[in-house]
C-alpha positions in Angstrom: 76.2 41.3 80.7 80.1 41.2 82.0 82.0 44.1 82.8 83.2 44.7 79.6 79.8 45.2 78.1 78.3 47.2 80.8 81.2 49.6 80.2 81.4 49.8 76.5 77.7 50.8 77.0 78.3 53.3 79.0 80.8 55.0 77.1 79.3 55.0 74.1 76.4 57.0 75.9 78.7 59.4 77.1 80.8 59.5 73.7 78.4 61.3 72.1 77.9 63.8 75.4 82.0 64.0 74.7 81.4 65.1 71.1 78.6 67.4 71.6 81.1 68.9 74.6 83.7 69.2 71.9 83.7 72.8 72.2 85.3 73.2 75.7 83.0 71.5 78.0 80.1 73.3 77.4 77.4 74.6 75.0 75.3 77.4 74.7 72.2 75.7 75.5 71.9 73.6 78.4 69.8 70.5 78.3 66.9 70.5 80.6 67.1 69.1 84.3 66.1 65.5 84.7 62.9 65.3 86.9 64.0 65.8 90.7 67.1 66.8 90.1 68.6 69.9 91.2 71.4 72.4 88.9 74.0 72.9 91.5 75.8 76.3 90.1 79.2 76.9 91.5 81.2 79.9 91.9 83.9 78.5 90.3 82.3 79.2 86.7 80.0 75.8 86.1 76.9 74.6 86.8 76.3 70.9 86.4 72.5 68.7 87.2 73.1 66.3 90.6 70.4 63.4 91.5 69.0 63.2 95.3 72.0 63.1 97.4 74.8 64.0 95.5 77.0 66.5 95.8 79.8 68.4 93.8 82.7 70.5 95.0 85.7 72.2 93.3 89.3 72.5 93.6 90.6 76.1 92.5 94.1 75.2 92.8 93.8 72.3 89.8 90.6 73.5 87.9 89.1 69.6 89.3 85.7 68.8 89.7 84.1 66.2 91.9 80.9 65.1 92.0 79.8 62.1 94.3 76.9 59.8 95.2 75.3 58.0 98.4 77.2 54.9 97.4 80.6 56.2 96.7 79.7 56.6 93.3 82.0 59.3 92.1 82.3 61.6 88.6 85.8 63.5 88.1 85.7 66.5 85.3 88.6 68.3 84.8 88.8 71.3 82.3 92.3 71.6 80.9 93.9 73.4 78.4 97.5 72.4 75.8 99.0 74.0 74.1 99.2 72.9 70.7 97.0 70.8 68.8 95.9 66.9 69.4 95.4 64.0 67.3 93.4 60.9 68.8 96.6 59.8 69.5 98.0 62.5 71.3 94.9 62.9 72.8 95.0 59.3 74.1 98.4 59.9 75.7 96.8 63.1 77.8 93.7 61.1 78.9 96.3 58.2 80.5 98.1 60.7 82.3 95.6 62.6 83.5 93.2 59.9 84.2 96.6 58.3 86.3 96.3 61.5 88.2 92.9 61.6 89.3 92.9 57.7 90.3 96.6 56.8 91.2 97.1 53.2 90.8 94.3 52.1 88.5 94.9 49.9 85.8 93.5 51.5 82.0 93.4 49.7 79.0 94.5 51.6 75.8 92.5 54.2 74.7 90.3 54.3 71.4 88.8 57.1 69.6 85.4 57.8 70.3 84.9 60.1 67.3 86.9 63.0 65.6 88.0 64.9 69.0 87.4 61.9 71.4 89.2 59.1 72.9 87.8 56.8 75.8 89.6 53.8 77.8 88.2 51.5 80.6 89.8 51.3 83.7 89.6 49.5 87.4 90.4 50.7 90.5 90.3 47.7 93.1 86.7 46.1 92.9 85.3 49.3 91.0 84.9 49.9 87.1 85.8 53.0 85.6 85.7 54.8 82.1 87.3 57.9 81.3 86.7 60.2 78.4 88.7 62.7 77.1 87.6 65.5 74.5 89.0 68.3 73.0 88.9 71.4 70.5 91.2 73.6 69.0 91.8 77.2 69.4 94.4 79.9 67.6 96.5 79.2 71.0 95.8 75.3 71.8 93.7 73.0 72.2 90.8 73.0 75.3 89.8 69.9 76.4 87.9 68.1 79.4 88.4 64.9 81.2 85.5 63.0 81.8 85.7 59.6 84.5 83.4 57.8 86.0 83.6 54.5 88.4 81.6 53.1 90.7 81.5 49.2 92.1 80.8 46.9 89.5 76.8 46.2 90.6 76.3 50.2 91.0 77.8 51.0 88.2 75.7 49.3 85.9 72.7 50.9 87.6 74.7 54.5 87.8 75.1 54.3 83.6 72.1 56.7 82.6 72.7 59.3 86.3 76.6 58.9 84.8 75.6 60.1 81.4 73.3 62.3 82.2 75.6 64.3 84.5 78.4 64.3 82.2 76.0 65.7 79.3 74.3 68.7 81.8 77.8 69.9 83.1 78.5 73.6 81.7 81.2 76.0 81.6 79.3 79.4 82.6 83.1 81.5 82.9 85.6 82.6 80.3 86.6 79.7 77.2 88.5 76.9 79.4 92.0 77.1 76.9 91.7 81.5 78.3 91.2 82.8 75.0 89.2 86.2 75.4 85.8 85.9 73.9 85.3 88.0 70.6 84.3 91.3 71.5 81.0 92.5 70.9 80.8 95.5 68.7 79.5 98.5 71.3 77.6 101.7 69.9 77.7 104.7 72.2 76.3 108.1 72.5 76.1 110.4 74.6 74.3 111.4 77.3 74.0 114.6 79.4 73.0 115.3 82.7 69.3 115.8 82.5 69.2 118.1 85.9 71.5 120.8 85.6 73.1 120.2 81.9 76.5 119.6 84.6 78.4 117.0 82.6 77.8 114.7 79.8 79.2 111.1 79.2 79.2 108.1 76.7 77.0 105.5 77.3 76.2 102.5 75.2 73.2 102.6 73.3 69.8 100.9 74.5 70.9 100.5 78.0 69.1 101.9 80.6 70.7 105.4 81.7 69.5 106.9 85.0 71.4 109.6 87.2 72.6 113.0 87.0 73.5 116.2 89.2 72.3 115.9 92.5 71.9 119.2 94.2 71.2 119.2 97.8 72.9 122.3 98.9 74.2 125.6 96.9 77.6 124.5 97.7 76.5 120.3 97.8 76.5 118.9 94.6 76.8 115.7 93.8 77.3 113.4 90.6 75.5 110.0 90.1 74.9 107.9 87.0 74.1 104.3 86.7 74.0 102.4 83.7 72.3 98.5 83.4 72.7 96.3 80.2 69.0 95.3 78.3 69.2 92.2 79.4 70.0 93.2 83.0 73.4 91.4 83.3 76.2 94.5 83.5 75.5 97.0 86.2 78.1 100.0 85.8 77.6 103.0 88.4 80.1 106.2 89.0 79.0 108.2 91.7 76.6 107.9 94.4 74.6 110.3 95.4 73.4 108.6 98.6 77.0 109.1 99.9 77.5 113.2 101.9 80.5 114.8 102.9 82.1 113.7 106.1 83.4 115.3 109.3 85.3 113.1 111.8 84.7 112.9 115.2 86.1 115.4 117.8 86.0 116.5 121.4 84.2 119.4 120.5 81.8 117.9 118.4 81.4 115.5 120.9 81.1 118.4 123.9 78.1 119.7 121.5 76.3 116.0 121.1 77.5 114.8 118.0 78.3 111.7 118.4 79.4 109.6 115.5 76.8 108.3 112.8 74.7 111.6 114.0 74.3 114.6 111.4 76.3 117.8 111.5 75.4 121.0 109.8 78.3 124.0 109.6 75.3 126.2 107.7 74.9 127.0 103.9 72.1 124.4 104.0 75.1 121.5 104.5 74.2 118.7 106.3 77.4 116.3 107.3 77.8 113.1 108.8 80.0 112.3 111.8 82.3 109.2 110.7 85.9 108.8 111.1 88.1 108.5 107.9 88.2 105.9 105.8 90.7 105.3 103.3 90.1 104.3 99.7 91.1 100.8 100.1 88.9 100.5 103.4 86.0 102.2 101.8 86.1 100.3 98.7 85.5 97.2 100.3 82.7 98.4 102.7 81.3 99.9 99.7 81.7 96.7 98.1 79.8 94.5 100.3 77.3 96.7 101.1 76.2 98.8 98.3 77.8 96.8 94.9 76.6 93.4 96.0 73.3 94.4 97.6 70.8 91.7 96.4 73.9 89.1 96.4 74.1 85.7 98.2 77.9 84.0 99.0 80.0 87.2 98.6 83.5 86.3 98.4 86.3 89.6 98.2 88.7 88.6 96.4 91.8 90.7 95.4 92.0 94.1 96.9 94.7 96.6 97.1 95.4 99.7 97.5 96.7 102.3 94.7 99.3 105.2 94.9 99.7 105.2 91.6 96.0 106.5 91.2 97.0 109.1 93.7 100.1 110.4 92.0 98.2 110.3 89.1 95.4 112.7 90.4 97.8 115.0 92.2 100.0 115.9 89.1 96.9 117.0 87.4 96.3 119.0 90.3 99.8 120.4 90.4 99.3 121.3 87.1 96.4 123.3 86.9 97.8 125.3 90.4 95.5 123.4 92.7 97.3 122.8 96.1 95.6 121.4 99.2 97.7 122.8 102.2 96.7 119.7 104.4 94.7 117.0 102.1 95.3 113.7 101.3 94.0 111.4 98.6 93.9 107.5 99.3 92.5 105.2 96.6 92.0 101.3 96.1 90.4 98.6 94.8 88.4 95.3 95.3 87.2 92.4 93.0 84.9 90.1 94.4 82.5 86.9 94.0 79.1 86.3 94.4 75.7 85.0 93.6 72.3 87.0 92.0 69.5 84.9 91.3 71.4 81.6 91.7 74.0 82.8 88.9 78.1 83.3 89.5 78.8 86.9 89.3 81.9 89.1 89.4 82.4 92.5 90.5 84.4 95.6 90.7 84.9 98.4 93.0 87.6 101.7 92.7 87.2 104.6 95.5 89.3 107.3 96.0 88.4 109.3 99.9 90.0 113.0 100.5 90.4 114.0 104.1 91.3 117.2 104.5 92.1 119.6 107.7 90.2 122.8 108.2 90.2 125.0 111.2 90.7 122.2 113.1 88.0 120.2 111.6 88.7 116.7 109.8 86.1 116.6 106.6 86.5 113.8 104.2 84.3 113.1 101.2 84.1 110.3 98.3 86.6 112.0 95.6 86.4 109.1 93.1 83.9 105.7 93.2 83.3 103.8 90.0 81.9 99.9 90.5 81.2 97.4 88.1 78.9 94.0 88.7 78.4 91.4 85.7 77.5 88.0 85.3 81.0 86.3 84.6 80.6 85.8 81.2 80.0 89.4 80.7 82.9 90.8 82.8 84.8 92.0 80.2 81.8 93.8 78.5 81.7 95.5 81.9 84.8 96.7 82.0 85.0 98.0 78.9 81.8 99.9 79.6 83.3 101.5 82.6 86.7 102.7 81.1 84.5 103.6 78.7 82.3 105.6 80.6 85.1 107.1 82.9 87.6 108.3 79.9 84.3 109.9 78.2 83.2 111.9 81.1 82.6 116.1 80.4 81.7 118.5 82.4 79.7 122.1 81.3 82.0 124.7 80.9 79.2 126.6 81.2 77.6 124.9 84.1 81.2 125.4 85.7 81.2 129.0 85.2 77.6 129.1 87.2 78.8 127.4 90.3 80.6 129.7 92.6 84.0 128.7 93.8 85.0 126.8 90.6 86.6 127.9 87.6 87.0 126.9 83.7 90.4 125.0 85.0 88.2 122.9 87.2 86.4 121.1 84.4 90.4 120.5 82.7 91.3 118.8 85.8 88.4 116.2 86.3 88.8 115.5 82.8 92.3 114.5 83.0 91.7 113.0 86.4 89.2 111.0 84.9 91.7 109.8 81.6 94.1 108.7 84.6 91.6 106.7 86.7 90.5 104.7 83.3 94.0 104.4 82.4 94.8 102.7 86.1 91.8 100.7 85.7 91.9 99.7 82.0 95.7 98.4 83.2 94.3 96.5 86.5 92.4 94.2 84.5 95.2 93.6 81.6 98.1 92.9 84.4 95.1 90.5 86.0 94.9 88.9 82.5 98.5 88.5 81.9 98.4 86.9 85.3 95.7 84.6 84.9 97.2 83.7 81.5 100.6 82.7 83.1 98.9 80.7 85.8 96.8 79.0 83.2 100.6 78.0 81.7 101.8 76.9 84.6 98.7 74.9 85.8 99.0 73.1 82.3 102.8 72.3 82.5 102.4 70.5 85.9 99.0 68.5 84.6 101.6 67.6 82.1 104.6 67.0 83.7 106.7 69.2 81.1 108.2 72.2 81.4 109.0 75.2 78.8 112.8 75.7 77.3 114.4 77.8 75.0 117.3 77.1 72.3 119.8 80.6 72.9 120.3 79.9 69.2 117.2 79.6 67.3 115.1 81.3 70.3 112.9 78.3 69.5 110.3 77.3 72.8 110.3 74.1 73.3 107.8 71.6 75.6 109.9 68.7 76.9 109.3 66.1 79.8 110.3 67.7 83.5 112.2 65.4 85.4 115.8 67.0 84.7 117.7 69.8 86.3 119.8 70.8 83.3 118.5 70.3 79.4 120.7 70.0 76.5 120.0 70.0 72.2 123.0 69.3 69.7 122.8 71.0 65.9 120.1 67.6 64.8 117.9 68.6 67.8 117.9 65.8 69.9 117.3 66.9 73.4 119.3 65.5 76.7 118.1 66.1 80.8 120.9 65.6 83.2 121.1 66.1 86.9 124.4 68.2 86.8 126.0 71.0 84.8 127.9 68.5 82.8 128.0 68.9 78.9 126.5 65.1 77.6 128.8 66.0 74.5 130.5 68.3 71.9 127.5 69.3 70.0 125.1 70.5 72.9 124.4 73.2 73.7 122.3 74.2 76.9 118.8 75.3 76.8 117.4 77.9 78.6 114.4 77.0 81.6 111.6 79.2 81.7 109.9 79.8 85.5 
């Protein structure tokens, strides 16, 4: 069989694992594990089925996936997303560029359709064969797509054909759709639920998930709110509150003079038992919190983007202002932290918001958790999970007449953690859009370099255009035709400039 044959062979194999990919790399059901074979699952968002002694790794800067054998057999998938739709010939014009990326220098043969959304080419790099595959969907915004090659040397590669196909066939997305469309929502019914200790405060939860929590009183004047919420099919962990956490003193001399050293327990009477700890802010505590409590049961925690959040704090002290509640010497620090991980061998994502109030009392330092809501989802579910959690947080009540029991508050008290709470969600409801926004520009951006075009716009028409990079200036004259030069000269009397986007 010559070279020719053995890869037409192969490509046909992995033609159909193309088609049945069509979708965006990746179906809902995954077919099973070969015999001996392990599922490597990355954090990046896939999981894909490698022989003995292979091995796959990811680049987060492209969206590239490698995947290599003991005898420098090598598989290259790479999700990508245009905007736009394809033809096969279109198509075919993507796979040779991107396919020249991946493998500089080798020599492909025109592509051919495979089927309706799939073109394949042979190719040689040196002394090794190669096929490469390219198929595609289309969306309301574009068109997804994967790039599928394979080479090997020309013995191993004939031997390689089935561990090839059967690679390319098991690799699935487990993360958002590839071209970042936002899945359909799920329709979510909620009702609500009410403290089942005290009657204290009554939220929105959604139905048929598992509800536990409630007022936590350890003290007449220690109280403390807790409620934890887990999806039926245990994949969406939402928790506000905790009601493991006590108040706080920080460490002193005299404290110290009296044997309270810090982690030991401190009680100033009324039945209030405090620990020794110096403050932490909201940021700091968020990510301790993170780590320790959030992603307890997790394997290959990774925090990702944490900051911290005045605006939450302005937010909280104008409703304080409002209702006349002044702390002479308090302050309010809040952040936040997303972060990776792993739970049961699965990629998940999650969330954590805490806001810590120190404040100075007769010469005493006490500091308690103000605010804490977290969030921990498989990645698929992510946005279900935050949903949930503004949800939950805007939703939030508390018992007027509950309040009225509990000495030291008044009716204004249950006013102000209501519109404290509206403000959190609001902050947090807007975290995750500016992160989509964000993602959905780098997505752009990713795509224009892949491509090698950039994005203009006609100052007449407001038209956006795609156009091959290469040119520092970009001109179009009234029958469209489009001119790149290197300088600020007009090419002639009918252009007119276009505008670069970033």
């Amino acid at each position: 069989m010559n070279r020719r044959t053995c890869a037409w062979r192969a490509a046909a194999a992995w033609a159909a694992a193309a088609l049945f990919l069509a979708g965006g790399c990746g179906a809902a059901e995954s077919p099973s594990t070969p015999r001996g074979w392990s599922e490597h699952r990355d954090p990046q968002g896939f999981t894909v089925p490698l022989p003995p002694d292979w091995s796959a790794a990811s680049d987060t800067r492209t969206g590239r996936i490698t995947i290599r054998g003991p005898a420098d057999e090598e598989v290259a998938i790479w999700p990508v997303f245009i905007p736009g739709p394809l033809d096969a010939s279109a198509a075919g014009a993507v796979l040779g560029r991107l396919a020249e990326r991946v493998q500089p220098g080798s020599r492909w043969e025109a592509p051919e359709q495979a089927g309706p959304s799939a073109v394949r080419a042979i190719g040689r790099a040196g002394s090794q064969a190669a096929v490469a595959i390219f198929s595609w969907a289309a969306s309301p915004r574009g068109s997804g797509g994967c790039l599928y090659i394979a080479r090997a040397a020309d013995g191993p590669f004939r031997q390689s054909e089935e561990i090839f196909s059967s690679i390319m066939a098991g690799f699935r997305v487990t993360g958002p759709p590839s071209d970042g469309t936002p899945a359909k929502k799920a329709a979510v019914q909620y009702v609500r639920w009410t403290d089942p200790r005290e009657q204290a405060f009554s939220v929105e939860v959604p139905a048929r998930w598992k509800v536990q929590g409630g007022l936590f009183r350890f003290a007449s004047v220690d109280v403390r709110g807790a409620i934890e919420l887990v999806s039926p099919d245990g994949e969406v962990r939402i928790t506000a509150g905790d009601a493991e956490l006590p108040s706080f003193t920080e460490p002193s001399s005299m404290l110290m003079m009296t044997g309270f050293q810090e982690g030991s327990w401190y009680s100033p009477g009324y039945g209030v038992n405090m620990m020794v700890r110096r403050y932490l802010p909201g940021l700091a505590f968020a990510r301790e919190y993170a780590e320790s409590r959030v992603a307890r049961g997790c394997t290959d925690v990774r925090i990702g983007e944490s900051r911290e959040r005045p605006d939450a704090v302005q937010a909280v002290n104008e409703v304080n202002a409002r209702f006349g509640v002044y702390g002479i010497a308090q302050q309010l620090t809040a952040g936040e932290v997303f972060f990776t991980a792993r739970m049961g061998g699965r990629p998940v994502e999650g969330y954590c918001f805490a806001g810590t109030q120190q404040t100075q009392m007769s010469g005493m330092g006490l500091w308690k958790v103000e605010h804490l809501f977290t969030a921990l989802a498989a990645v698929e579910k992510k946005d279900l999970a935050r949903d949930v959690l503004v949800h939950l947080i805007e939703s939030y009540q508390l018992n007027p007449q509950w309040v009225a029991m509990q000495q030291g508050i008044t009716a204004n008290t249950s006013k102000i953690v209501s519109q404290t709470h509206e403000e959190i969600s609001g902050i947090i409801q807007g975290t995750y859009e500016n992160r989509q926004r964000s993602d959905d520009e780098i997505s752009r951006r990713r795509s224009n370099a892949m491509l090698e075009v950039e994005d203009v716009v006609d100052p007449v028409t407001g038209r956006e255009l795609k156009i091959e990079s290469g040119s520092d200036y970009y001109w179009i004259d009234h029958r469209g035709t489009i001119v790149g030069t290197d300088t600020h000269t007009l090419p002639g009397l009918d252009f007119r400039e276009m505008i670069r986007l970033p």
